[in-house]
N, C-alpha and C positions, 0 to 999 in steps of 0.2 A: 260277082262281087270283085271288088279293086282290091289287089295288096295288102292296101292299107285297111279293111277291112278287118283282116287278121293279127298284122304285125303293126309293133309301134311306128310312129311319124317319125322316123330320122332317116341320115345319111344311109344310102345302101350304094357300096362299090358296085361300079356300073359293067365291071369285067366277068361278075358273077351271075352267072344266069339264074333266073327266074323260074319257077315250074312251068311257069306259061310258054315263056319264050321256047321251054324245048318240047314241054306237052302238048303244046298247040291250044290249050284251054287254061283256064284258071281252075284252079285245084276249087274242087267241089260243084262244079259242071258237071264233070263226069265220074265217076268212079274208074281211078286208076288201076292200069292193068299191072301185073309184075314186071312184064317187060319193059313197060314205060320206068316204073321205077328203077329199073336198072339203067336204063339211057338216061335217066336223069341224077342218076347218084354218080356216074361214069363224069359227065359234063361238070355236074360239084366238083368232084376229085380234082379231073384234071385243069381247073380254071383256078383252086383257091391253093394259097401255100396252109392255108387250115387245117385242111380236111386229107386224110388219104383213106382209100378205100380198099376191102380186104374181102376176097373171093374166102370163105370159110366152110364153104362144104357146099353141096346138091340136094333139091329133094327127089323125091321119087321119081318126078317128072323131068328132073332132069336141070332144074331152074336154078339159078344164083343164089346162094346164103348171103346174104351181105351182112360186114359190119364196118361202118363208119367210123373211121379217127376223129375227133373234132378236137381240135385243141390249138396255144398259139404256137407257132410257126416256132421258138426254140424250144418248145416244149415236142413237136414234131420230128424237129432235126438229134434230138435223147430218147424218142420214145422206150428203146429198148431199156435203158437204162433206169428211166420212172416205174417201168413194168418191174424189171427183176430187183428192185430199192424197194419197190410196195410190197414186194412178196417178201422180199426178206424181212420188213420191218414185221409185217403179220407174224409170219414163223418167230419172230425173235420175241413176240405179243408188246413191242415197246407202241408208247401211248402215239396214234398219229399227232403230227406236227403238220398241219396244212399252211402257214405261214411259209414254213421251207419245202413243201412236197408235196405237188398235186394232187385233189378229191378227185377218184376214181368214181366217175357217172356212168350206171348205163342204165339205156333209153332202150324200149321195146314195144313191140307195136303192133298187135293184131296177132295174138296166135291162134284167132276163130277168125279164119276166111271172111265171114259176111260181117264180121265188126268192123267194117274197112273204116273207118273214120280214124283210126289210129294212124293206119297206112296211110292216108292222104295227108292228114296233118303231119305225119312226118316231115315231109318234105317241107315245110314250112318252116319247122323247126330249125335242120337244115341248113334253108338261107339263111335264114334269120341268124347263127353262129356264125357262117362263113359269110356274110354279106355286110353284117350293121360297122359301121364307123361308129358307135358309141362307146365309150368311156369303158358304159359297165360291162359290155360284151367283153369287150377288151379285157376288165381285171376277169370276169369268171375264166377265159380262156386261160390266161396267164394262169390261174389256180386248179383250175379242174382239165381233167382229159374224159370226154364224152365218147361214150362207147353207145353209138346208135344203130338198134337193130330196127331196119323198115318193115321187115316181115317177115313173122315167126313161121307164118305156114303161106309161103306163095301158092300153091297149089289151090288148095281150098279159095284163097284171094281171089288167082285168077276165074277160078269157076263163077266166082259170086258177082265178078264185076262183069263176066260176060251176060250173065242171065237181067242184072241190073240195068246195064245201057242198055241190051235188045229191047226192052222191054219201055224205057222211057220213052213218055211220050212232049213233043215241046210244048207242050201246056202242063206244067208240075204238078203232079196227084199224090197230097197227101194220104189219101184214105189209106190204110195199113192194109186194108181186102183188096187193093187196086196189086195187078198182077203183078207191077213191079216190084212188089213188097212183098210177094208170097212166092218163096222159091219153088222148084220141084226137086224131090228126093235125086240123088243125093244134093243136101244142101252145104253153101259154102266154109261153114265153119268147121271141116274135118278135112283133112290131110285126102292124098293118092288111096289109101287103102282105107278110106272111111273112119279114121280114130282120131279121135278127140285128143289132138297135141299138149291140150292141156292138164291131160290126164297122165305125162308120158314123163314128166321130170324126173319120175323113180326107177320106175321101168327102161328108159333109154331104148324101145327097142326100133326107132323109127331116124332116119340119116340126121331131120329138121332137129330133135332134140338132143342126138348124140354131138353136133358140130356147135349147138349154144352152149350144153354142159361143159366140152372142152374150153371154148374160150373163156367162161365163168372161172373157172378154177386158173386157169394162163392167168387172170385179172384179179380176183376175189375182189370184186367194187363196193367202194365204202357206201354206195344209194343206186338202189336196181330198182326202177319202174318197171312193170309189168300195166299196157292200157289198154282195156275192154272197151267196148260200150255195154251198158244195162237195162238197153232200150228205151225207147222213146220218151216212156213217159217215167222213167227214173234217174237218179241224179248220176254225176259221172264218179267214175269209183277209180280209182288205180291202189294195188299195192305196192308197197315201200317198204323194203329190207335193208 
């Protein structure tokens, strides 16, 4: 599928790479590895004045936590300043004023390995803030700072997207019995030591959820997505705190 498949019909800054241009395919060819997402949020970073990106912990395996800045460029060059102004207004419980002080967004995305579809469409997301020449991009930037996490459990991702591509074949097989679609144990939606990351907000006792809970609290964001898939033949869910 083209770009524009996805993303609306406007202007996109030509200096801003594309997932294709640096994954070699269009997002949803393949099922992206963790790796790739990390060369590819690297390439966002360092091409847009938007976006900065922030190594915030390891998992088990050793792989990148990432969490994405997205916001406009003077809101970029204050970030520190909007972080500890949000915290203070909180602590102080005065009423947000978004008119004079940025909505705290953060985006999240896959904390079950084999729900990759969050993970892919991140990257979409993405360009689409750091790339679009439109208006409206432009005022949400101006008002909100997007705190986007690509992936809650890389571990688990990467396992899932290797068993996925091995397994593809270039003629598309929907059948859900078709091997690519029936993992083998262990499967992709649990972490390095087999635990259900989504089980783990309370408990903290795993790197993946100790280094989101830290920045959660750094941030305290006024709209936290949390995005599953619910399989196939159910509709798409996210929750919204």
């Amino acid at each position: 599928m083209p770009l524009s498949y996805y993303l609306p019909d406007e202007d996109y800054n030509k200096n801003i790479p594309t997932p294709e241009s640096v994954l070699g395919y269009q997002v949803g060819e393949w099922h992206v590895r963790h790796d790739q997402l990390v060369q590819y949020y690297h390439a966002l970073a360092k091409s847009s004045d938007r976006v900065t990106l922030n190594v915030i912990g390891q998992s088990h395996e050793q792989r990148q936590l990432l969490q994405l800045v997205i916001t406009a460029p003077k809101n970029q060059s204050n970030i520190s300043s909007i972080q500890s102004n949000h915290i203070q207004r909180l602590q102080q419980r005065n009423k947000p004023n978004h008119d004079a002080f940025p909505l705290i967004v953060n985006l999240n995305y896959s904390v079950h390995g084999d729900e990759s579809s969050g993970s892919n469409a991140s990257m979409l997301v993405a360009y689409y803030l750091a790339a679009s020449s439109s208006p409206a991009v432009a005022e949400y930037l101006d008002q909100m700072v997007v705190l986007l996490d690509p992936s809650l459990n890389p571990d688990g991702l990467s396992r899932f997207a290797q068993w996925a591509n091995q397994h593809k074949g270039m003629n598309l097989n929907s059948d859900p019995n078709n091997r690519e679609h029936v993992q083998d144990w262990i499967r992709g939606r649990v972490n390095h030591y087999w635990f259900d990351l989504n089980r783990d907000w309370l408990l903290l006792q795993h790197p993946e959820s100790r280094a989101r809970i830290a920045q959660y609290h750094q941030w305290r964001p006024n709209v936290l997505t949390d995005h599953h898939e619910m399989g196939t033949h159910s509709t798409f869910f996210f929750s919204l705190a």
